[in-house]
C-alpha positions in Angstrom: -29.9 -145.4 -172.2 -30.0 -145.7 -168.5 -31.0 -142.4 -167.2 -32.2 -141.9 -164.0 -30.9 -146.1 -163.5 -33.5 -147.8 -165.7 -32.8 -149.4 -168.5 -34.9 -148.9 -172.1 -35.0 -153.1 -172.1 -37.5 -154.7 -170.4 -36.3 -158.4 -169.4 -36.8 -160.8 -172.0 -40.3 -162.3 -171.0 -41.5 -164.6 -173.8 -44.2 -163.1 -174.1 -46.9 -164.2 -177.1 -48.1 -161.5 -179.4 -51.6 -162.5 -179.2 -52.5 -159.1 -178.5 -50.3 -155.6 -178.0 -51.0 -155.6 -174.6 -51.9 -158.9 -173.0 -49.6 -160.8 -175.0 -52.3 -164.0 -174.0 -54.2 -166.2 -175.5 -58.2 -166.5 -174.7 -57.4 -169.4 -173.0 -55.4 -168.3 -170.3 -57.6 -167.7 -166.9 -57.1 -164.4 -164.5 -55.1 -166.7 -162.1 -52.4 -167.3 -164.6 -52.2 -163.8 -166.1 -52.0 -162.7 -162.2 -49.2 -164.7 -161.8 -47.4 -164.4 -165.1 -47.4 -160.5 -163.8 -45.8 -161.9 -160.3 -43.3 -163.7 -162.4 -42.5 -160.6 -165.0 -42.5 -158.1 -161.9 -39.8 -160.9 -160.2 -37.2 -160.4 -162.3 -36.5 -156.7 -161.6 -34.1 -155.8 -158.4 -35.7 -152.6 -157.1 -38.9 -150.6 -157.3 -37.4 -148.2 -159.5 -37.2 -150.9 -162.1 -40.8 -152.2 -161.4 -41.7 -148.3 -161.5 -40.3 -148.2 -164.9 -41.8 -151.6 -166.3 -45.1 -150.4 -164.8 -44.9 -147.2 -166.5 -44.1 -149.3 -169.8 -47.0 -151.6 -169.8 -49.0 -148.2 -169.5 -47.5 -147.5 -172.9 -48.7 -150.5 -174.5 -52.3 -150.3 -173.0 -54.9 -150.5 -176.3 -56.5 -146.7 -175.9 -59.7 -145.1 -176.0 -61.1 -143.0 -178.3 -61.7 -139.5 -177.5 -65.7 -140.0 -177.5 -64.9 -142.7 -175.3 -63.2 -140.7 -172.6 -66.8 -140.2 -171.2 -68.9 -139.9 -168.2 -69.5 -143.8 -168.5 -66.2 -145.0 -168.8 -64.7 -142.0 -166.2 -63.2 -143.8 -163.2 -64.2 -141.8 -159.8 -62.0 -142.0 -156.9 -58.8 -141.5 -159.0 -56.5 -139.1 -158.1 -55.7 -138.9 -161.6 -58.0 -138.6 -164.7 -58.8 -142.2 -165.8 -61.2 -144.1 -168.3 -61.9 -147.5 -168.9 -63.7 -148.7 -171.1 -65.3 -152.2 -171.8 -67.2 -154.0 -173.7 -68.9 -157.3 -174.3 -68.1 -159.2 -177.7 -71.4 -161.2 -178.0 -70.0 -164.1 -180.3 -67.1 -165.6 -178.0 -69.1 -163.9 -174.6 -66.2 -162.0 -173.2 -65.6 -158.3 -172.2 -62.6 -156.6 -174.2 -61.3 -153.4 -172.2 -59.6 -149.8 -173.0 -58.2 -147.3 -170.7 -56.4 -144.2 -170.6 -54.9 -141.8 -168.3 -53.3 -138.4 -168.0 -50.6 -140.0 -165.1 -47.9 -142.4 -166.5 -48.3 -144.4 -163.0 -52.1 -144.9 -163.4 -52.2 -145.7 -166.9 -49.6 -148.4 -165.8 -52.3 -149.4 -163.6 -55.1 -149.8 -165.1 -52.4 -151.7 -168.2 -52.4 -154.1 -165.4 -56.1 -154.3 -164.8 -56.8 -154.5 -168.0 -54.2 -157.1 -168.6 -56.1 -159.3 -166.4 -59.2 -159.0 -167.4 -59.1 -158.5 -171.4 -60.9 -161.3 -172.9 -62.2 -162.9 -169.4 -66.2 -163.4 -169.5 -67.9 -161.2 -167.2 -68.3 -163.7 -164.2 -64.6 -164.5 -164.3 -64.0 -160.3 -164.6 -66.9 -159.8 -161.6 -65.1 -162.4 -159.2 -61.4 -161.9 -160.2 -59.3 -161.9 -157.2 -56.5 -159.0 -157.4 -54.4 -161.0 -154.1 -51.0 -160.8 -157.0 -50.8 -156.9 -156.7 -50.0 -157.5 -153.2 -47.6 -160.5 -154.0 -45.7 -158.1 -156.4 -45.4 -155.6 -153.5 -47.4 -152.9 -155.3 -50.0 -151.6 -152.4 -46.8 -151.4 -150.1 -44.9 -148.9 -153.2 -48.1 -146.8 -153.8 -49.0 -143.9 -151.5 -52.7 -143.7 -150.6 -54.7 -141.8 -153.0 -52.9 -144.3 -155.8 -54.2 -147.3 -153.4 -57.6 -145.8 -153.9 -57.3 -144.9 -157.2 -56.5 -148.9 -158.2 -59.5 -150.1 -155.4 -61.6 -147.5 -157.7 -60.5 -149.0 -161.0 -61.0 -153.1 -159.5 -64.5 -152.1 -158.6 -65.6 -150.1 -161.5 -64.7 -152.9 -163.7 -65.9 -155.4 -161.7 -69.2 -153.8 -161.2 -69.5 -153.3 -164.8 -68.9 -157.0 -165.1 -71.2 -157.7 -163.0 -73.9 -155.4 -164.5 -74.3 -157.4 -167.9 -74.0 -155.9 -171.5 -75.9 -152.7 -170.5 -73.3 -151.7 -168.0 -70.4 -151.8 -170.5 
């Protein structure tokens, strides 16, 4: 089906089924998740492609449960409702995230985040540097309030990383 131009098939990205969402192993580092992402978003022509793929990863993102769409894990400064959730698995000493969202385009956004940052220990989530998102383009193809709404979702996670296992 190619309504509206995109295509139901995303690109073939070899992607590893380590996980549903990050497709990585725990021993790839932010930097080369960040610019396997640049490398994936590459491959398509136009935004409305990247739009679509984005909108995709959303669909893949490991969700919350309800009780865990709460005030804690509510991301403020979004112009859509968002959560994300993490939390820090003591025996390996990484955080593991969750998100949801009620917009397509956010939840796509935060898969991204979350993509990122799954399985990263909490100083390597608290210093992450989010310089691909601008390599792919994305801060140029969002209008403002999204802008805000992705700065919202960086700095609740990161300050969350940065708080220790009580601010997860």
């Amino acid at each position: 089906d190619t309504r509206h131009g995109f295509s139901q098939k995303r690109p073939d990205l070899h992607i590893s089924n380590h996980s549903p969402l990050t497709g990585m192993s725990d021993t790839n580092t932010v930097s080369d998740r960040a610019q396997q992402i640049v490398d994936e978003f590459s491959l398509f022509d136009d935004w409305m492609n990247r739009y679509q793929y984005l909108i995709e990863l959303g669909d893949d993102i490991p969700l919350l449960e309800e009780d865990q769409k709460s005030d804690d894990n509510y991301v403020h400064g979004c112009q859509s409702d968002v959560w994300i959730h993490s939390e820090l698995n003591e025996n390996d000493e990484v955080l593991h995230f969750r998100g949801d969202s009620n917009a397509k385009i956010t939840k796509g956004l935060a898969a991204l985040i979350i993509r990122v940052l799954d399985e990263q220990p909490p100083e390597a989530v608290a210093d992450a540097d989010f310089g691909f998102l601008d390599d792919i383009g994305l801060h140029d193809h969002l209008s403002s309030q999204r802008n805000n709404g992705l700065k919202a979702m960086i700095e609740a996670v990161q300050e969350r990383a940065k708080a220790g296992p009580q601010g997860t």
